[in-house]
C-alpha positions as CSV (number, residue, x, y, z in Angstrom):
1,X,5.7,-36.9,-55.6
2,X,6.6,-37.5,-51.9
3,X,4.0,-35.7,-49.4
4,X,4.7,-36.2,-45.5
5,X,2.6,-35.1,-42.5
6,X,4.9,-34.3,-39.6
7,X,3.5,-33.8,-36.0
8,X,4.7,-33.1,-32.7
9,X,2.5,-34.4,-30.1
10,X,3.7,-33.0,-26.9
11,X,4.3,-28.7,-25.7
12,X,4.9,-26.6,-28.6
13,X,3.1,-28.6,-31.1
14,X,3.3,-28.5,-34.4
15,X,1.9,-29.5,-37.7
16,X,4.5,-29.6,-40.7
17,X,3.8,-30.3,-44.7
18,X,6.7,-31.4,-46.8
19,X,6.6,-32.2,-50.2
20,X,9.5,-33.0,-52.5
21,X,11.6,-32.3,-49.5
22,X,9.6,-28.7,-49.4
23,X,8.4,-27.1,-46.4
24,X,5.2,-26.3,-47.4
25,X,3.6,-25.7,-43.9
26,X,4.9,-25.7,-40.3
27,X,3.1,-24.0,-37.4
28,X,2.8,-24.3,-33.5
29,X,-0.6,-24.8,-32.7
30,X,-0.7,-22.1,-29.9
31,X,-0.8,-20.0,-32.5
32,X,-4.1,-21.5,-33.7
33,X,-5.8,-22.1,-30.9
34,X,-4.4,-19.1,-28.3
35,X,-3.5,-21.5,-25.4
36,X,0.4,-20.9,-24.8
37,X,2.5,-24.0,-24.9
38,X,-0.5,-26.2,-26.3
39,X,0.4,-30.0,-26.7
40,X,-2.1,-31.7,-29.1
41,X,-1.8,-30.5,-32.1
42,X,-5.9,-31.2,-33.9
43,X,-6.2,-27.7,-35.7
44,X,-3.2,-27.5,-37.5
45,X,-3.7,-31.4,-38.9
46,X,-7.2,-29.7,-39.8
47,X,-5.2,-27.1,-41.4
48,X,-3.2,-29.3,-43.9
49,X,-6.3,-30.1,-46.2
50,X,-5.6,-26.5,-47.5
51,X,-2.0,-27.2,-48.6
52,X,-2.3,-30.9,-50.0
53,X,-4.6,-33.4,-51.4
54,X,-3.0,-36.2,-49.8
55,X,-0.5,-37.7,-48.0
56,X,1.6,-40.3,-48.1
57,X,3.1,-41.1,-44.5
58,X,2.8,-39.4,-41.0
59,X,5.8,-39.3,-38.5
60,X,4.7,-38.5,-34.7
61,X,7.2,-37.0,-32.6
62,X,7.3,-36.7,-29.1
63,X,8.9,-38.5,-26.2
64,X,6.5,-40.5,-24.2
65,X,4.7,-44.1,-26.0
66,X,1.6,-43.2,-28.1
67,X,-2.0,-44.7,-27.2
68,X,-4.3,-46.2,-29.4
69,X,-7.7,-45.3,-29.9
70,X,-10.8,-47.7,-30.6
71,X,-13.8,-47.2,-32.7
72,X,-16.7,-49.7,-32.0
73,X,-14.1,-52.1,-31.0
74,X,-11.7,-51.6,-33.2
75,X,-8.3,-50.5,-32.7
76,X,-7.6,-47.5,-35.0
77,X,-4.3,-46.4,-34.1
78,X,-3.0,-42.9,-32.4
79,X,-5.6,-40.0,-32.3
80,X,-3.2,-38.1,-34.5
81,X,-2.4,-40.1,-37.4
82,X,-6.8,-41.2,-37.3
83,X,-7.4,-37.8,-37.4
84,X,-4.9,-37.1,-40.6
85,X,-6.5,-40.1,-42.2
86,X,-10.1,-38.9,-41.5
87,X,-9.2,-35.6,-43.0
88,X,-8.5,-37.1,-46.5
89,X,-11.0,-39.3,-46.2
90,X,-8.3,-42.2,-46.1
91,X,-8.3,-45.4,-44.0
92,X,-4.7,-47.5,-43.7
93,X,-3.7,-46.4,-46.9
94,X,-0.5,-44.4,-45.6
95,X,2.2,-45.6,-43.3
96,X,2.5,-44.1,-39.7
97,X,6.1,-43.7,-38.1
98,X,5.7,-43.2,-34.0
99,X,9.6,-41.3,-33.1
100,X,8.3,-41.4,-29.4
101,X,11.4,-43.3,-28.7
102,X,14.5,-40.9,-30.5
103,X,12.8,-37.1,-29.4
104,X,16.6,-36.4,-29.7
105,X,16.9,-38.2,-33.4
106,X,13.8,-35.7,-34.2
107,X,15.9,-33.0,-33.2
108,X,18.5,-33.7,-34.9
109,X,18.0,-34.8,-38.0
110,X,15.8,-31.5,-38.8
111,X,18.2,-29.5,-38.1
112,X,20.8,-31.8,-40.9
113,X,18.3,-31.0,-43.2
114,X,17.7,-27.3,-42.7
115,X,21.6,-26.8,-42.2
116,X,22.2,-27.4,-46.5
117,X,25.6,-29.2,-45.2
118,X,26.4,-32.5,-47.1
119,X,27.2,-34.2,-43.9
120,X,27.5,-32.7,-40.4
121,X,27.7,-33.9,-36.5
122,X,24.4,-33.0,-35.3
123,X,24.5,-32.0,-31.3
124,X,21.4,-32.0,-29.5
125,X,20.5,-30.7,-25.9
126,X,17.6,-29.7,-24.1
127,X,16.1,-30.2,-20.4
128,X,15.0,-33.8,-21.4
129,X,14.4,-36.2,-24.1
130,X,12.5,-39.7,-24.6
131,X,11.8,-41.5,-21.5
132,X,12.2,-45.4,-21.4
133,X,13.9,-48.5,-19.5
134,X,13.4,-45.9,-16.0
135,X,16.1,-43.3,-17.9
136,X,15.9,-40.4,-19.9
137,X,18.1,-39.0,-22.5
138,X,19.7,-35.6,-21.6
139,X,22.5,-35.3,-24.6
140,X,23.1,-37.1,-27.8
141,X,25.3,-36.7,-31.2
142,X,25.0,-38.2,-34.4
143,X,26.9,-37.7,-37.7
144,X,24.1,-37.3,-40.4
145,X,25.1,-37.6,-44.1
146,X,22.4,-37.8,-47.3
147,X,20.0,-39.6,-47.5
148,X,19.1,-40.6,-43.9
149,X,22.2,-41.9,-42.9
150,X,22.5,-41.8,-39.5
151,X,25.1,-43.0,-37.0
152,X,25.2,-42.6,-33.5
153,X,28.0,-41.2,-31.7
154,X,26.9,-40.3,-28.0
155,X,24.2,-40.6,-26.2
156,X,23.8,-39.5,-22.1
157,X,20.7,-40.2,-20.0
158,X,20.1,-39.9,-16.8
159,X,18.3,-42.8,-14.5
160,X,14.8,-41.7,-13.9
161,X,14.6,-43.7,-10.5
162,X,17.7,-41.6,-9.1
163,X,16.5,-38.7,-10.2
164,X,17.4,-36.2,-7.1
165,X,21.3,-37.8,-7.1
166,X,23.4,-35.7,-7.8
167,X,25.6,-37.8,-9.2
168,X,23.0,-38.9,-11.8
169,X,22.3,-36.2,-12.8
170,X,24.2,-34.9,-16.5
171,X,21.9,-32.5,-18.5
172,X,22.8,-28.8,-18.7
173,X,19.7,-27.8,-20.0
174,X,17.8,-29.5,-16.7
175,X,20.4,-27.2,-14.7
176,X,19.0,-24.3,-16.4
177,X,15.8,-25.2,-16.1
178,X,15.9,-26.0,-12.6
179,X,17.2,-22.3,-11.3
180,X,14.7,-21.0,-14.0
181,X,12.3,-22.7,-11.6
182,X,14.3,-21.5,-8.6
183,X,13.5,-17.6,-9.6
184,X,9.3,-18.5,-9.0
185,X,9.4,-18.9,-13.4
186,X,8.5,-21.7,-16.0
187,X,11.4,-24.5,-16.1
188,X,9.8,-25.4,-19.5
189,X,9.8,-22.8,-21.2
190,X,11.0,-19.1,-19.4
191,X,14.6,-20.0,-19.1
192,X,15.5,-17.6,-21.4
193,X,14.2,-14.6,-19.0
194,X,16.8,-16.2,-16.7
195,X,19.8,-16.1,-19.8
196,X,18.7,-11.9,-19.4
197,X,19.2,-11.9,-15.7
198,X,23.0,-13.2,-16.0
199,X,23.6,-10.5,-18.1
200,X,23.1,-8.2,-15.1
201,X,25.9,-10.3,-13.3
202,X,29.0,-9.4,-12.0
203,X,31.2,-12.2,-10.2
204,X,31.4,-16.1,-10.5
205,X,30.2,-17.6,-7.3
206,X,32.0,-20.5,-5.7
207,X,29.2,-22.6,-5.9
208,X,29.0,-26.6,-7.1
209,X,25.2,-26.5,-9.1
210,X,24.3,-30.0,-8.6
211,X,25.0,-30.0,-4.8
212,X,22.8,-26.6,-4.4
213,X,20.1,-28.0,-6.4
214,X,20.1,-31.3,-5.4
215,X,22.7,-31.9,-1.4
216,X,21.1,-35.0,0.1
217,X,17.9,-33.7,0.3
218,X,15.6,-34.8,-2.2
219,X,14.5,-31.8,-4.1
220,X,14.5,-29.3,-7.2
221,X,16.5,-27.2,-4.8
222,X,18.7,-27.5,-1.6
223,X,16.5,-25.4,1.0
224,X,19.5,-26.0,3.6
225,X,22.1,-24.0,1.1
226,X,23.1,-20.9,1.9
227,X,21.9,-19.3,-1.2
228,X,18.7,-20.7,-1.3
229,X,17.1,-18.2,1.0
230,X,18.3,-14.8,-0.8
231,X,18.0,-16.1,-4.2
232,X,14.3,-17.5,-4.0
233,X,12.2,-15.5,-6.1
234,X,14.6,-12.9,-6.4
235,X,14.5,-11.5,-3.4
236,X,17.8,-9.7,-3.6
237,X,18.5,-9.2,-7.4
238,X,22.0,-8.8,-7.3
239,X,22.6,-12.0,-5.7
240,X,20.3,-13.8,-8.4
241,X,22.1,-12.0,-11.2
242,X,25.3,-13.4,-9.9
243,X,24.1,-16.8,-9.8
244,X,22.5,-16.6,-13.3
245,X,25.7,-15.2,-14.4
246,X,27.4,-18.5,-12.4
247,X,25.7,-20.8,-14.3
248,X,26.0,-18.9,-17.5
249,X,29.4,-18.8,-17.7
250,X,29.6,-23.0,-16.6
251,X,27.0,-24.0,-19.4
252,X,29.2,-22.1,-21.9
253,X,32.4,-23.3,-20.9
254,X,31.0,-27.1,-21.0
255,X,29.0,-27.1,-23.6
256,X,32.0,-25.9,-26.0
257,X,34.0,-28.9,-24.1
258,X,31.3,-30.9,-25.1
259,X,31.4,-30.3,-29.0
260,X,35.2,-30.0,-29.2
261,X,35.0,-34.1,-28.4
262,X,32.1,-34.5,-30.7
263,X,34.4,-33.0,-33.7
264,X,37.7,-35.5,-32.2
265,X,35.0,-38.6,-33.1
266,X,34.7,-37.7,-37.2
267,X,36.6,-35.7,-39.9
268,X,33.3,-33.3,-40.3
269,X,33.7,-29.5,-40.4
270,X,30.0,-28.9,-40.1
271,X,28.6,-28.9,-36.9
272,X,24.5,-28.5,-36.3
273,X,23.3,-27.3,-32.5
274,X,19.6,-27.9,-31.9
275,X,17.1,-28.7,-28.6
276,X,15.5,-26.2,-26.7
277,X,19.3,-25.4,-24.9
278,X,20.4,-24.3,-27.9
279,X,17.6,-21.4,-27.8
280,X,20.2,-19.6,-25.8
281,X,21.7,-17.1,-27.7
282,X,24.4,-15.7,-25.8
283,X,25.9,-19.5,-25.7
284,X,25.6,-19.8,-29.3
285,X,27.9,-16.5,-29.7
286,X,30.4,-17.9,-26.7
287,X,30.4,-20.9,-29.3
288,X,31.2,-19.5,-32.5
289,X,34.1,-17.4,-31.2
290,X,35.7,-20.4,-29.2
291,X,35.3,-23.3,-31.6
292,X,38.0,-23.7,-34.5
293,X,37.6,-21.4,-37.1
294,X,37.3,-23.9,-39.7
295,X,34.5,-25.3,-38.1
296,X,31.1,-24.1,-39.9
297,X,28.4,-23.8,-37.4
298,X,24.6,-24.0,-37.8
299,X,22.4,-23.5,-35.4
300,X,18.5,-24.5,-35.8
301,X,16.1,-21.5,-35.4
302,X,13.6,-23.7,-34.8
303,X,15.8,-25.5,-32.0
304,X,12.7,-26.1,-29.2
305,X,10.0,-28.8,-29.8
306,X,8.3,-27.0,-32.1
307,X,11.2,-27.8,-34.3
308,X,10.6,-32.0,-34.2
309,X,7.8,-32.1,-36.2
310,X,9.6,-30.7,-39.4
311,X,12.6,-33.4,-38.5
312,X,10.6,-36.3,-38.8
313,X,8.6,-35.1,-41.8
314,X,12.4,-34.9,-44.0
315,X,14.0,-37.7,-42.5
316,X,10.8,-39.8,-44.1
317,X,10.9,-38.2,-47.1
318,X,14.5,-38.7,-47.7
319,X,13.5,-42.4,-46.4
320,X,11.1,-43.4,-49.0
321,X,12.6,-40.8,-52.0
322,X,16.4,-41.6,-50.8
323,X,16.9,-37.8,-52.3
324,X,20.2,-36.2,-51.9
325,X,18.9,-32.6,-53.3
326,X,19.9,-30.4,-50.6
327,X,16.8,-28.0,-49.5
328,X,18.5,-25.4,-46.7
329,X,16.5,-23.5,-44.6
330,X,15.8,-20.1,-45.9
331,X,13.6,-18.9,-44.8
332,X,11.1,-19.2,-41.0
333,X,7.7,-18.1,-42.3
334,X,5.9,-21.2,-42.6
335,X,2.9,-19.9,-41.0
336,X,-1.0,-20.1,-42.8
337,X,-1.5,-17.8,-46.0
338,X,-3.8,-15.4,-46.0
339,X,-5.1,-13.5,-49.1
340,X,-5.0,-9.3,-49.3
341,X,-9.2,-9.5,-49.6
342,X,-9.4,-11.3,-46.3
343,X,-7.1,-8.8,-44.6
344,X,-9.0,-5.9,-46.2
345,X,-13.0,-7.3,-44.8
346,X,-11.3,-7.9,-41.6
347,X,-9.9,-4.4,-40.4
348,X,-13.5,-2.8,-42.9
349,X,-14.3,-0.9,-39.9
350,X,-11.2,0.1,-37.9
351,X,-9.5,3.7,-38.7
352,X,-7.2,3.4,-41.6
353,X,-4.8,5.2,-42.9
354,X,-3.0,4.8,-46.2
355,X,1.0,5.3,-45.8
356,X,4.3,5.2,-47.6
357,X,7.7,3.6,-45.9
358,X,8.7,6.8,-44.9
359,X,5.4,8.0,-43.5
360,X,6.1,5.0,-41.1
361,X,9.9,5.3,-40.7
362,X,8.9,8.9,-39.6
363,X,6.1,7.6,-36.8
364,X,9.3,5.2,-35.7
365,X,11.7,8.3,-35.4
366,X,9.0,10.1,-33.0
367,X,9.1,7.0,-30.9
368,X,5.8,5.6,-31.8
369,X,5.4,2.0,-30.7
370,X,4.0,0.1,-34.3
371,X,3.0,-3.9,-34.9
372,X,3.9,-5.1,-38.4
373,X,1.4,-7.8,-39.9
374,X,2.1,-9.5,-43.0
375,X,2.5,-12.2,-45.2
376,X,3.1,-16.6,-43.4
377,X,3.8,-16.0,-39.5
378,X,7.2,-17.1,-38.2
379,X,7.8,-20.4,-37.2
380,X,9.9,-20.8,-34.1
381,X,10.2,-18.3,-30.9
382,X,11.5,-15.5,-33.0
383,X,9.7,-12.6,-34.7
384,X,11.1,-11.9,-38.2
385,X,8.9,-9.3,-39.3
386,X,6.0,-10.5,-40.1
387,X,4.7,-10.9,-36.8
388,X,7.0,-8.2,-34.7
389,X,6.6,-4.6,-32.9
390,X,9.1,-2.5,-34.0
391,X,10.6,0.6,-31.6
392,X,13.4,3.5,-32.4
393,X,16.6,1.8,-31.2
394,X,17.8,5.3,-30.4
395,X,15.8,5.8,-28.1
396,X,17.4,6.0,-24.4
397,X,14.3,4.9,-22.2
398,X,13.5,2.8,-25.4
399,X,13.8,-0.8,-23.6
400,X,12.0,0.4,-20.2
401,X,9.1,1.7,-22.8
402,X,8.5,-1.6,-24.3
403,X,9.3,-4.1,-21.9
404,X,6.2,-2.1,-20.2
405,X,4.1,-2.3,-23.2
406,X,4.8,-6.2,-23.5
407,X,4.3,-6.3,-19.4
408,X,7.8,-8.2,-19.1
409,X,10.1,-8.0,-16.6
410,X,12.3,-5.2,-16.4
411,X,15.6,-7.0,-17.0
412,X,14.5,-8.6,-20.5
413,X,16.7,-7.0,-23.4
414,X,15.8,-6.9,-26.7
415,X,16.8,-7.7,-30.2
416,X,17.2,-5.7,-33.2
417,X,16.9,-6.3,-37.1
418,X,19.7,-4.4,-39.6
419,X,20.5,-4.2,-42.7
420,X,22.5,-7.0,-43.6
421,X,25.2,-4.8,-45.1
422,X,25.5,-2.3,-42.1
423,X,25.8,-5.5,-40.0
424,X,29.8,-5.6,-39.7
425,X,29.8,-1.6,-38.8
426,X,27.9,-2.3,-35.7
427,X,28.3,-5.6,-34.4
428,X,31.4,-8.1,-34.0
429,X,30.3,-11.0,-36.2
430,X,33.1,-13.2,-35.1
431,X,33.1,-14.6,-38.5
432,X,29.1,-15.4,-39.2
433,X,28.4,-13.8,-42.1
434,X,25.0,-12.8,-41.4
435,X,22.4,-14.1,-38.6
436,X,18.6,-14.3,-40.7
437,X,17.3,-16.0,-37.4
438,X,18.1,-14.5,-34.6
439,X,20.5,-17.3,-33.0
440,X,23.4,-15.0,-32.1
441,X,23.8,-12.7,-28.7
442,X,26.3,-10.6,-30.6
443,X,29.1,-8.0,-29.2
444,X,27.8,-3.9,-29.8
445,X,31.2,-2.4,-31.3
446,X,32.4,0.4,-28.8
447,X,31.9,2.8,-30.9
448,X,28.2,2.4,-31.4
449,X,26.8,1.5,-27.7
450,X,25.7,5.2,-27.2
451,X,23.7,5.3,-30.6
452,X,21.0,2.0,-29.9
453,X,21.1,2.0,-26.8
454,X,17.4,0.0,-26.9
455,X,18.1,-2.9,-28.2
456,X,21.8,-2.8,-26.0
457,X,21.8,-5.4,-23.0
458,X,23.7,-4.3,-20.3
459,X,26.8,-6.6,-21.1
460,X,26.9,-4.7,-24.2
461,X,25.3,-7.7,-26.7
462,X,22.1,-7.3,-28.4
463,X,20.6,-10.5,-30.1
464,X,20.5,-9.3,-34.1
465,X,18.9,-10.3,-37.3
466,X,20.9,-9.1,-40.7
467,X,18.1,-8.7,-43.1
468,X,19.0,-9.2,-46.9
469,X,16.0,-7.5,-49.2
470,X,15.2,-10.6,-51.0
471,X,14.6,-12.8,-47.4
472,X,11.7,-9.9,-46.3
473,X,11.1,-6.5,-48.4
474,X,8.5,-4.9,-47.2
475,X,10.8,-5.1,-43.7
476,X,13.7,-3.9,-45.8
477,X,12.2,-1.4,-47.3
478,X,11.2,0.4,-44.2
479,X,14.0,-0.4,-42.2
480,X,16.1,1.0,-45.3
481,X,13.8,4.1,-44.8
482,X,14.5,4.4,-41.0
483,X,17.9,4.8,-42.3
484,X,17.6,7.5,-44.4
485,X,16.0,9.4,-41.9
486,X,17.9,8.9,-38.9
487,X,21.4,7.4,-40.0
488,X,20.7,4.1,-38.1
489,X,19.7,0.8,-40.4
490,X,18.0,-1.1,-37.1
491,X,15.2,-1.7,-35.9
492,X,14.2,-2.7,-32.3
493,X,12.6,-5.8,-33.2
494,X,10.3,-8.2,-30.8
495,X,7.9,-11.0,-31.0
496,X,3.9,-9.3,-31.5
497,X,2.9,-10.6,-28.5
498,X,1.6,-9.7,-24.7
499,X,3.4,-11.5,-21.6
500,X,2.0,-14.9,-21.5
501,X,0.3,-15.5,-24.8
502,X,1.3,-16.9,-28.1
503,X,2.6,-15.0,-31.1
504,X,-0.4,-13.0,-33.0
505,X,-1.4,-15.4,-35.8
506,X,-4.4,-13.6,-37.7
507,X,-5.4,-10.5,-38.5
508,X,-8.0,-10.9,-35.7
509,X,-5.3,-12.0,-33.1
510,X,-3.4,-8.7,-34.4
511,X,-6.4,-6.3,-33.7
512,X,-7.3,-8.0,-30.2
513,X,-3.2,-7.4,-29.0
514,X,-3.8,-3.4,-30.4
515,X,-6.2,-2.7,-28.6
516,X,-5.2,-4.6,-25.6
517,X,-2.2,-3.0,-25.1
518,X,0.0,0.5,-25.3
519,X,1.2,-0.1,-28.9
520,X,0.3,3.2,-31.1
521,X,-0.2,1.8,-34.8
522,X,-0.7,-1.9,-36.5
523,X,0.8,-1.5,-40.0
524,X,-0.1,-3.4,-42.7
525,X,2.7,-3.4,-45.3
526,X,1.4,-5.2,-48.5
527,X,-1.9,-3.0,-47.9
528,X,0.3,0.7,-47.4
529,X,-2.5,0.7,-44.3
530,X,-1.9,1.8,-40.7
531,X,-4.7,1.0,-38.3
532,X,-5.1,3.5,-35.6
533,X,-7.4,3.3,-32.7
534,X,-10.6,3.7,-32.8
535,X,-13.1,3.3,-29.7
536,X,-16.1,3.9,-31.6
C-alpha cells in the first residue's frame, strides 16, 4: 500500500490524499479556514490524520524555492512536510519531493492521470509558472504515458528582467490577466468575470495587445493608448466589452494554433488542457469544435492551482508503485465527510421542514432561491451540487435575481445542470458526449433560447453540467422532478457562495451564507430537511 500526501503551497492551496493511486481527499484550504485565495495550506495537512494512518512520501508544489525551518538549531526541513511528519508522530521516516521548480509538470501530469487516457500530450497554460535563472515559464507540453513517463516537448518562458518588453513577453494567460487588471479586478483570480464581459461584445478592435499593455512605457498598461482612458474601470461598457471580446477571440484563435503544433510533434490522439487559462470555458468549447475530430480532448476541472497538489501526489505514487492501473477522474467531491448525526445537532435549533423532491421542485417552479448541502464538497471552482444554489431556468429576470443575491456584477451569466440524456435536445455538444464538470461554454439550440433564458448568456451559450444519476442522485432526483413539473430537465446551477468568499464548506458555513443573504431555503437532501429562516 502506497499513501502520498500532496500539497500546494502557494494561492489556492490544497491538501490531497492518495492511496493506491485513490483520491481519498483533496481540498482548497479557503474552504477551511474562510480566507479567499489562502496560500499555506496547515489545516487541511491537519485534516489528513482523519483519512490515513500514515504516509509514505510528501510532494510540495508550488513555484517559488521552499525554506527550511530550524528547531533548537537544527534544520528540519520545509514547514509543510514538518508539519505532516509531526502529525503522525513521524520524524525522516518518509521522503519529501519539493516540485517548486516544474509548477507546469504539476499541472500536467495530474491532469494525465485524471484524463484515464493511456498516453496523451498534456498542454498547460496559465498567467505564470516556476520562476528561476531571472525567467518564468508561461507555456509548456509534455507527452505523458504510464507510469510516469514523461517527455518534454515545449517549454516558453518569458525573461523576468525584461519583463515590460513587449517583445518578451509570450503568455496568453498574463494577457488575460493583465486587462482583467485593466477593468479595476483581480489579475489572479477574476479573469473569468472578464471571459463574461466579451460575451457582451460586438466588433474586433484593431488593436496590437502587447503594445497597449506594454508601448515603451514601462507598465501593466499603456496610459498614452487611446483606449486606455475609456476602457479603465469600465467607464464606457461597450467599449470594454469590445475589447474583452478583442482579446477573446485572439486567445482562442492562438491557443488552438498552439495545440494543433503540439499534436504535429507525436502520433497521440489524446490531448489534456490544464493551468488556470484553461478555466475558460468558452475557449475550451472554441477548442473542441476547431480541433480534428479524431482528437479526444480532456480538460482538467480542477485546472487552477488548486489542481497541483493532486498532480504531484499521482505522479509519486506511480513513481514508487510504477502502476499502470488507470484511475480516471470521476468524480470532483473530494471535500471532508461529514456524518448525518453531525448535520442533524447542527441545524437542532433552526426551522425545519421535512420535504419530498417534488415539494422542492415545486418551491423551484415558484421561483424560490434554494442552497443544496450534501454529501464531500467540490473540489475545484465549480459547484456540482453538493455545494450549489439552484434557480428556475425559466425564469426571465432569473439571472438579474441571482446575480443580486450573490452581489456579482451584472454581466456574469450562469451555468446550468441537465439531465444527461436531455443534454443533446438543448445544447450543441459538438461531439462531447457529456460535460460532468462544467468545462464547456456550450451553444443554446435556437429552438430552446426562449425557454432558459436564466442560465442563457447573451451570445446565446450557457456553461452546462450533464448529470448522469449514478455521478449525484439526490441532484438527479430533484432535477428529474423539476422536469416533471415544468417540462424543463435544468437547473440554474451556481457555486454556494457570496461575492468574495470561498465555497460554503460546513454546515455552519451553509447557515452563516442563509442568513447572510436573499436565498429563501437551505435544503438538505440526504436529511428530506429544508431550513427556513428563523430570527428567533
Amino acid at each position: 500500500m502506497k499513501t502520498i500526501i500532496g500539497v500546494n503551497r502557494h494561492h489556492n492551496a490544497t491538501t490531497t490524499v492518495v492511496q493506491n493511486g485513490k483520491i481519498l481527499l483533496s481540498i482548497e484550504e479557503e474552504r477551511l479556514n474562510r480566507f479567499k485565495n489562502e496560500g499555506i495550506p496547515f489545516l487541511g495537512i491537519l485534516k489528513t490524520k482523519d483519512y490515513i494512518d500514515d504516509f509514505d512520501s510528501i510532494g510540495i508544489a508550488g513555484y517559488a524555492p521552499l525554506g527550511d525551518i530550524q528547531v533548537h538549531g537544527k534544520p528540519q526541513g520545509d514547514l509543510f512536510s514538518f508539519t505532516a511528519g509531526r502529525v503522525f508522530l513521524k520524524k525522516n521516516e518518509f521522503v519529501r519531493n519539493d516540485f517548486w521548480k516544474d509548477h507546469h509538470f504539476t499541472h500536467a501530469v495530474g491532469s494525465f492521470y485524471n484524463s484515464g487516457f493511456e498516453d496523451a500530450i498534456c498542454i498547460v497554460m496559465d498567467g505564470s509558472g516556476s520562476k528561476y535563472d531571472n525567467k518564468e515559464e508561461s507555456y509548456s507540453s509534455f507527452y505523458i504515458n504510464y507510469p510516469n513517463n514523461v517527455k518534454t516537448l515545449t517549454k516558453e518562458y518569458f525573461n523576468i528582467s525584461e519583463y515590460h518588453s513587449k517583445n518578451n513577453e509570450k503568455s496568453l494567460g498574463r494577457l488575460y490577466a493583465i486587462l482583467t487588471s485593466h477593468f479595476g479586478f483581480d489579475g489572479f483570480y477574476e479573469c473569468g468575470k472578464v471571459m463574461g464581459l466579451a460575451s457582451y461584445g460586438k466588433k474586433i478592435l484593431d488593436i496590437d495587445f502587447y503594445d497597449f499593455f506594454y508601448g515603451n512605457y514601462g507598465d501593466y498598461v499603456n496610459k498614452n493608448h487611446p483606449l486606455y482612458e475609456p476602457t479603465l474601470n469600465m467607464k464606457d461598457f461597450q467599449l470594454s466589452a469590445d475589447l474583452a471580446y478583442t482579446l477573446q477571440q485572439y486567445i482562442q484563435n492562438e491557443s488552438l494554433k498552439k495545440i494543433l503544433l503540439e499534436i504535429e510533434k507525436t502520433n497521440s490522439k489524446n490531448i489534456c488542457l490544464s493551468g488556470g487559462f484553461f478555466m475558460n470555458c468558452v475557449n475550451n468549447y472554441h477548442l473542441k469544435k476547431h480541433l480534428p475530430i479524431d482528437i479526444n480532448l480532456y480538460v482538467e476541472p480542477i485546472a487552477h492551482d488548486g489542481g497541483t497538489s493532486l498532480g504531484v501526489a499521482k505522479y509519486i505514487y506511480y513513481s514508487l508503485s510504477k502502476d499502470i492501473k488507470k484511475y480516471p477522474q470521476t468524480t470532483t467531491y473530494y471535500g471532508l465527510k461529514y456524518e448525518k448525526k453531525d448535520l442533524l445537532k447542527s441545524i437542532e435549533k433552526e426551522k425545519t421542514k421535512s420535504v419530498t423532491y417534488t415539494e422542492v421542485a415545486e418551491l423551484l417552479k415558484q421561483n424560490k432561491i434554494i442552497a443544496i448541502y450534501q454529501g464531500r464538497s467540490e473540489q475545484g471552482p465549480r459547484a456540482l451540487g453538493n455545494r450549489s444554489i439552484l434557480f428556475n431556468p425559466k425564469n426571465i429576470n432569473g439571472k438579474d435575481i441571482v446575480n443580486q443575491v450573490k452581489k456579482r456584477e451584472h454581466f456574469r451569466p450562469f451555468g446550468g445542470t441537465i439531465l444527461h440524456e436531455n443534454m443533446s435536445d438543448y445544447f450543441d455538444m459538438a461531439g462531447l458526449t457529456e460535460s460532468p464538470f462544467m468545462c464547456y461554454a456550450v451553444n443554446v439550440k435556437q429552438e430552446k433560447l426562449s425557454e432558459i433564458p436564466a442560465i442563457t448568456h447573451v451570445d446565446n451559450t450557457c456553461r452546462i453540467q450533464t448529470l448522469k444519476k449514478e455521478f449525484n442522485p439526490y441532484f438527479y432526483n430533484l432535477i428529474n422532478e423539476f422536469y416533471k413539473l415544468t417540462g424543463t430537465p435544468i437547473l440554474l446551477n451556481t457555486s454556494f457562495n457570496l461575492a468574495g468568499e470561498p465555497m460554503v464548506e460546513t454546515i455552519e458555513d451553509a447557515l452563516k451564507t442563509l442568513y447572510n443573504s436573499e436565498i429563501d431555503y437551505l435544503y438538505l437532501p440526504e436529511l428530506k430537511l429544508v431550513v427556513e429562516k428563523s430570527y428567533k
